[in-house]
C-alpha positions as CSV (number, residue, x, y, z in Angstrom):
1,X,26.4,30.3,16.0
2,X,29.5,29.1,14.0
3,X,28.5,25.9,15.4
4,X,24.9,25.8,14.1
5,X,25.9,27.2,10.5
6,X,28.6,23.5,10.9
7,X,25.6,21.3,12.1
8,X,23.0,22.6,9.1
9,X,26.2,22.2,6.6
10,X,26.6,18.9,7.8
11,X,23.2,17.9,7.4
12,X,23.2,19.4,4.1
13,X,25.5,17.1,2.9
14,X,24.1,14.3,4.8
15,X,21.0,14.6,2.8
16,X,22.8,15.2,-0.3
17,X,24.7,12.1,0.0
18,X,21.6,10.0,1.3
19,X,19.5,11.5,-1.5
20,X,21.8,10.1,-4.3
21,X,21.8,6.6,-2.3
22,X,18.1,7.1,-2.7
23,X,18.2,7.9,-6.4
24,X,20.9,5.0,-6.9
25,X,18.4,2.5,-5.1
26,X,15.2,3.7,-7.1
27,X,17.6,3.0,-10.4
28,X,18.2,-0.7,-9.5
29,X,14.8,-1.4,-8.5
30,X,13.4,0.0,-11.8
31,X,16.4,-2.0,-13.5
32,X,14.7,-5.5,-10.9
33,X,11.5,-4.6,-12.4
34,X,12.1,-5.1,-15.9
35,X,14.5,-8.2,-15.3
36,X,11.6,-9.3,-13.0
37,X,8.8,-9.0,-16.0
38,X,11.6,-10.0,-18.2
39,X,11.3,-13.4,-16.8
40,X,7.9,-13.4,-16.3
41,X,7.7,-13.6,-20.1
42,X,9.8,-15.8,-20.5
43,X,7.7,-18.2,-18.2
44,X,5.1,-17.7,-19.9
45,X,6.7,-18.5,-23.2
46,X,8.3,-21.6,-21.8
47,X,5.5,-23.0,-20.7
48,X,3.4,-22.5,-24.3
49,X,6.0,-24.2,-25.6
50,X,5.9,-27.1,-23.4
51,X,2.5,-27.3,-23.4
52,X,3.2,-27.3,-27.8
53,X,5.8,-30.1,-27.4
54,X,3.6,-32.3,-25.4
55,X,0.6,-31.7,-28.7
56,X,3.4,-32.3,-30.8
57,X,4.7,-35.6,-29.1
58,X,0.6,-36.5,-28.9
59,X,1.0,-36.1,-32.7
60,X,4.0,-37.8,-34.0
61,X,2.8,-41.0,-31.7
62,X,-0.7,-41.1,-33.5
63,X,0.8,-40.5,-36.9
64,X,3.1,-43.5,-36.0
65,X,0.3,-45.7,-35.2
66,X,-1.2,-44.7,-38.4
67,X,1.5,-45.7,-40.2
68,X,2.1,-49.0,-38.8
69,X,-1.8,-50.0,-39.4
70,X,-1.1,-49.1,-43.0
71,X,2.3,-50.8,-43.1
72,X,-0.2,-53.8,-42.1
73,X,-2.3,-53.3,-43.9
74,X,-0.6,-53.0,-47.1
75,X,1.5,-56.2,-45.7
76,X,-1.9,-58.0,-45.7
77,X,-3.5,-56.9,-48.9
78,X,0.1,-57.9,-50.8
79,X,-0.7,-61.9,-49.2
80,X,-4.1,-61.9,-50.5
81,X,-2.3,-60.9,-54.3
C-alpha cells in the first residue's frame, strides 16, 4: 500500500514538473509568435520601401534628363543671342 501512496506521489510530482515545462514551452512559443509577426512586418515594410527607392531613383534620373535638355537648351538659345 505504502508503496502505491509512493508511486501516485511520484507521479504527482512528475506531472507537476512536466506541467510547468509545458507552461514554460507555451511561454516561448507565444514569445516566437510575436518575434515571428514582428518580422513579418518588417518584411513587409522593407519591401515598400524598396519598391519607394526604386520610384524615387526612376525620378531623380528623369528629372536629371530634364535638366540637361534645359541646360541645352538654354546653351542653344544664348548662341542664337
Amino acid at each position: 500500500m505504502d508503496e502505491n501512496k509512493n508511486e501516485v506521489e511520484l507521479l504527482r510530482i512528475e506531472n507537476k514538473d512536466l506541467m510547468e515545462k509545458l507552461d514554460t514551452l507555451k511561454q516561448k512559443r507565444k514569445d516566437d509568435y510575436s518575434r515571428f509577426t514582428g518580422n513579418e512586418r518588417n518584411i513587409v515594410e522593407l519591401e515598400a520601401l524598396r519598391e519607394l527607392k526604386i520610384k524615387l531613383v526612376e525620378s531623380n534620373s528623369r528629372l536629371q534628363r530634364q535638366l540637361q535638355e534645359r541646360e541645352k537648351f538654354n546653351g542653344f538659345k544664348s548662341t542664337l543671342n
